[in-house]
C-alpha positions in Angstrom: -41.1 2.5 -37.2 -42.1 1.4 -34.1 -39.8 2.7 -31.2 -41.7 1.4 -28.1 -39.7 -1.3 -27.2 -36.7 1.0 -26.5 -38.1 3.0 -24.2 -37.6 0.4 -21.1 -33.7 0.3 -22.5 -33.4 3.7 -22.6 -35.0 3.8 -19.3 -32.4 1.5 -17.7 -29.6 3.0 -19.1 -30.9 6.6 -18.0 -31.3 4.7 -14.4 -27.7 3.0 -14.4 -26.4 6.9 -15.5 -28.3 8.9 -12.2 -27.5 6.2 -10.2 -23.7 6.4 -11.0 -23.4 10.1 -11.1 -24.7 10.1 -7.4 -22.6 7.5 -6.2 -19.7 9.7 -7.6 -20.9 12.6 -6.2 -21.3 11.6 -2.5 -17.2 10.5 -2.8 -15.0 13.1 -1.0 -12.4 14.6 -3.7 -8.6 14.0 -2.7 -7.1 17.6 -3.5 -3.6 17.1 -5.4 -1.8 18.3 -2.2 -3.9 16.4 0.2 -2.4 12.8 -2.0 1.0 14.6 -1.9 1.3 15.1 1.4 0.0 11.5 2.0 2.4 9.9 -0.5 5.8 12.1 1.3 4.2 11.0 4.7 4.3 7.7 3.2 7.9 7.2 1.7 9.0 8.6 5.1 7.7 5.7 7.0 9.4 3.3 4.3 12.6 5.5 5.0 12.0 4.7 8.8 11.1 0.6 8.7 14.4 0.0 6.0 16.4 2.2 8.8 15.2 -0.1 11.2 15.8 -3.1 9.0 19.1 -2.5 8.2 20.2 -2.1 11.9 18.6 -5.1 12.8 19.8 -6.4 9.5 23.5 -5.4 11.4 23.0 -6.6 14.5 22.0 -10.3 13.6 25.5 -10.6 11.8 27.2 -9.2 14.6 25.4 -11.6 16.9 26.2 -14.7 14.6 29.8 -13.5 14.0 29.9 -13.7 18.2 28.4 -17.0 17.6 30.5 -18.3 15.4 33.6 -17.2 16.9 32.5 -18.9 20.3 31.7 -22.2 18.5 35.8 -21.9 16.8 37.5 -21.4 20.5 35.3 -24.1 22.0 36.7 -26.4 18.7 40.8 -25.4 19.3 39.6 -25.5 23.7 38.4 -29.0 23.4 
C-alpha cells in the first residue's frame, strides 16, 4: 500500500490547522463580564433613544392637534 500521495493532503490540512489556530490566537478574549457590561451599557442607550422618541413621538401630536385646531377656527372664522 502505497501512502505517498497523501502526504501533500495531510500536509495542507496540517497547514490550514496552524494557520487557524494562530489566527485564533492573536484575537483578544471578551471576558463574560466585559460582554455584560457592554450589553447593560447597550440596553441603556436603547432605554435613552425610545425616551427620546416617545417625547418627540408626544410633541408632534401636540403640534398637529394645534394645527388642526387652527385649521377648524379659520373654517367657522371664514
Amino acid at each position: 500500500m502505497n501512502l505517498t500521495p497523501l502526504i501533500p493532503i495531510v500536509a495542507i490540512i496540517a497547514w490550514a490547522v496552524i494557520k487557524m489556530a494562530r489566527i485564533r490566537a492573536s484575537r483578544p478574549e471578551s471576558s463574560s463580564s466585559e460582554l455584560t457590561t457592554r450589553v447593560e451599557e447597550l440596553e441603556r442607550a436603547v432605554q435613552g433613544v425610545q425616551k427620546e422618541l416617545a417625547e418627540t413621538q408626544e410633541r408632534l401630536d401636540f403640534a398637529e392637534r394645534l394645527l388642526t385646531k387652527g385649521r377648524e377656527e379659520r373654517r367657522v372664522g371664514s
